[in-house]
N, C-alpha and C positions, 0 to 999 in steps of 0.2 A: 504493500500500500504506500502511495505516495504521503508526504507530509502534509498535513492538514493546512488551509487557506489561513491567513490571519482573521480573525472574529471580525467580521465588520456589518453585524448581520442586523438588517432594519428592527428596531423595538416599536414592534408593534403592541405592548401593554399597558396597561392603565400607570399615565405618568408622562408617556412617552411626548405630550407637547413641552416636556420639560428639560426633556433631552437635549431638545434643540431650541429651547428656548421661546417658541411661538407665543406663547403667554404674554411675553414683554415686550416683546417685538413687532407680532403681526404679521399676517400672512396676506400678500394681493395674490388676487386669485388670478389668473392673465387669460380665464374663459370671461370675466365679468369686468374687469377695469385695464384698460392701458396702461401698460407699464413706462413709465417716466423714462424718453432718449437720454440716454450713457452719457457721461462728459467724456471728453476726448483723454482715454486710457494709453496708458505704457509702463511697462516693464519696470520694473526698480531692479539695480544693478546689483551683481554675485552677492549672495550674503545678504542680503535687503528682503524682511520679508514682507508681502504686496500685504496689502490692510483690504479689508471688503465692512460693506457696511451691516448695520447689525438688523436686516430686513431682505425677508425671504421671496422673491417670487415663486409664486405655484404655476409649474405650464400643465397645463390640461392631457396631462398623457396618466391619467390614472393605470395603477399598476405595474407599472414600468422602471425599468430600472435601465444601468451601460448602455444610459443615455449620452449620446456625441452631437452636438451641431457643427455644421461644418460652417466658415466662412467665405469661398470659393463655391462650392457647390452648390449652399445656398439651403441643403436641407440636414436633417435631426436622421441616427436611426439609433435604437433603442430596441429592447427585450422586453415584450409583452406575452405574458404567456397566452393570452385570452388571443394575441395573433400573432405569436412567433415571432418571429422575426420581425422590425414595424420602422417606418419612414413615414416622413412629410416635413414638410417646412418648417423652419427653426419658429423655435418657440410657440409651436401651434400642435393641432392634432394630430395623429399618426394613423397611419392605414397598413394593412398588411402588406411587406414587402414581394415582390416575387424572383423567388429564388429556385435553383433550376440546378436538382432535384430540389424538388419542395422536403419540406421535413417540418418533425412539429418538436425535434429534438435539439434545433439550436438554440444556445446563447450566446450571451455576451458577446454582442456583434462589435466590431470597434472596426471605422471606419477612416479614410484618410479622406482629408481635408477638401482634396480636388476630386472628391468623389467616386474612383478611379477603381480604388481596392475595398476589401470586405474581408475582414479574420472572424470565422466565426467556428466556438468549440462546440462539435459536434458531440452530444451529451452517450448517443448511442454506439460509438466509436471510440471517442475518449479523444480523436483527433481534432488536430485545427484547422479549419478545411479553409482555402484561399476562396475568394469570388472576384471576378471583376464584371463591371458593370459594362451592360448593350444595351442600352436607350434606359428602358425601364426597368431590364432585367437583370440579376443577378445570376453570373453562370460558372457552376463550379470550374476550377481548373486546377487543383491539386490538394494534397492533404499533406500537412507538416506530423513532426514528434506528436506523445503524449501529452494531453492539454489538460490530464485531469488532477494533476497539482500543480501544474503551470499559469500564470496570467499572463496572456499575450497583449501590448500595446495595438495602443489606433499605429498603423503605418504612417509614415511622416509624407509628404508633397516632394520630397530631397530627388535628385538623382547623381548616384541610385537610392531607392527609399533604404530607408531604417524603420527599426522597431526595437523593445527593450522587452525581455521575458523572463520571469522571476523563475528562480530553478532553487531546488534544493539535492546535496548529492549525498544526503543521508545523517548528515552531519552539520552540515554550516547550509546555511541559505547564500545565494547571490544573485546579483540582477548581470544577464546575459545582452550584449547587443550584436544584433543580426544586421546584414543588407540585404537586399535583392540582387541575385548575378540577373545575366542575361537572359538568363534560359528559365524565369521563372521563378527558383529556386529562393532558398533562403539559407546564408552561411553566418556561423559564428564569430564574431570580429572581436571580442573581447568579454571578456568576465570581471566581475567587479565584486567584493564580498561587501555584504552588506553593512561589514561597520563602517567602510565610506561615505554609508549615507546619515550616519548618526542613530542607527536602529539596531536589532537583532532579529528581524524578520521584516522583510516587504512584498505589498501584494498589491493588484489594482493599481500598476503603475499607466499611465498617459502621460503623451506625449505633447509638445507643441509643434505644430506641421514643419515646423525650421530645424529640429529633434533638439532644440538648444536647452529646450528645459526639460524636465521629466518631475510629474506629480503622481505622489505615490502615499498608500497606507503604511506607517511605521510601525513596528513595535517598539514601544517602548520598554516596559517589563512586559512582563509574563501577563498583568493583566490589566495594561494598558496602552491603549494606541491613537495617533494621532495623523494629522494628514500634515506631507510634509512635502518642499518644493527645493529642488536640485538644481542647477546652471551648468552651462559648459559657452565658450568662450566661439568652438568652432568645432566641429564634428569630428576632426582626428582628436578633440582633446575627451578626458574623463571629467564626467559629471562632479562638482564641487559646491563648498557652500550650502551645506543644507540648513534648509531653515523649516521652522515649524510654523505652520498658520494656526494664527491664535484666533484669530475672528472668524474663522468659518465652525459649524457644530462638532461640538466633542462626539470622542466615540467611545461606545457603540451607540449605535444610531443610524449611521449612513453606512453609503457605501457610494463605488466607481465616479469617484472624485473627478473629475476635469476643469483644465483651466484653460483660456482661452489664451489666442495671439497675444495680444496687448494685455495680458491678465486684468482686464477690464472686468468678465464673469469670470464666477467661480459656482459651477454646477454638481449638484448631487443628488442621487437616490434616499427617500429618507420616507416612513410612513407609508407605503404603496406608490408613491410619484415623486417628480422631480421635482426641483427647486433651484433657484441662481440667485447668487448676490451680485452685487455692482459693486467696483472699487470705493476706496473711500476719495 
């Protein structure tokens, strides 16, 4: 048996607006009110951790979780069990994606940005099967390693793409990054243990489509964990700088964290649906 995921498992019981704070804060529901345009967002430099504000958007994808919007493509896709696999326009409703073979066995889809690629772990297989997109369609074209203690990253927009995949080898955990050769495939370019990133287990890592950042679930102790946000300078260098977000919800609570380009949002699974903060 592989090593167990990090706990980041949604609390859904009596208490749970407490988790995250909704009580104090307030939740805009974004089926019933417009959400207030962004101030013009950017990046705070290695070691700087990005601040978000203390108020939740709710986008209208009940049940859903590894949830990704892209900004190039222009849409969201997401895991809904009620439709598998699920896309439609950022920050809006989802509809059943179509993927080719169909299957009611995947998750955690994670997407690249320019809308191009699709990794998604096939639950009945235990593999990570590749997709890339033909107008509307998703159409298989390969299956990676074992994904069933693995998390595999959104692909980055790079060429050639990158990706970053947590591995454990029985003993220590680390985070693996892959490219893309020519031929489709996917090769290992480096390993990293995970106390570079200031943790003792990470999971649910995403990337930024430029692969310069990497956000990911830390452990901190044994029964504690937090979400935490990595830099790198230029893609031959290693991820540095970790810093811990202190304004997005503690955990347990959520799950499949993402940050955007301009760490403008910061998105999460939390309660059955999603949610996004805005920088401060």
């Amino acid at each position: 048996m592989g090593a167990p995921r990090v706990a980041a498992t949604i609390v859904l019981l009596t208490g749970c607006n407490q988790v995250l704070g909704l009580d104090q804060t307030g939740v805009v529901d974004a089926r019933y009110f417009d959400a207030p345009a962004d101030a013009a967002a950017a990046c705070p430099g290695p070691g700087v951790e990005p601040r978000f504000r203390p108020a939740y958007t709710q986008i209208p994808v009940p049940d859903c979780s590894s949830y990704i919007p892209t900004r190039e493509w222009g849409k969201a896709v997401a895991y809904c069990p009620s439709l598998d696999i699920a896309e439609g326009d950022d920050d809006q409703m989802l509809a059943m994606a179509t993927t080719l073979p169909p299957s009611d066995r995947y998750r955690y889809p994670r997407v690249s940005d320019d809308g191009q690629l699709l990794f998604v772990e096939n639950a009945a297989t235990t593999m990570l099967d590749i997709f890339r997109r033909d107008g509307d369609t998703w159409s298989y074209t390969r299956s990676l390693f074992d994904a069933s203690y693995r998390f595999m990253s959104n692909p980055t927009s790079t060429s050639p793409r990158r990706a970053v995949q947590t591995d454990f080898n029985g003993t220590s955990y680390s985070l693996l990054e892959l490219e893309e050769q020519a031929d489709g495939s996917w090769s290992q370019i480096a390993s990293t243990p995970v106390s570079d990133f200031g943790v003792g287990a990470i999971d649910q890592p995403a990337l930024t489509s430029d692969g310069l950042r990497v956000t990911y679930i830390g452990q901190v102790t044994f029964s504690q964990a937090a979400v935490f946000l990595a830099q790198r300078g230029d893609l031959g260098s290693s991820f540095a700088n970790p810093v811990r977000l202190t304004t997005v919800p503690m955990l347990p609570g959520i799950e499949t964290p993402f940050l955007t380009d301009d760490c403008g949002r910061f998105y999460f699974s939390a309660l059955r649906t999603v949610f996004y903060q805005t920088s401060e």
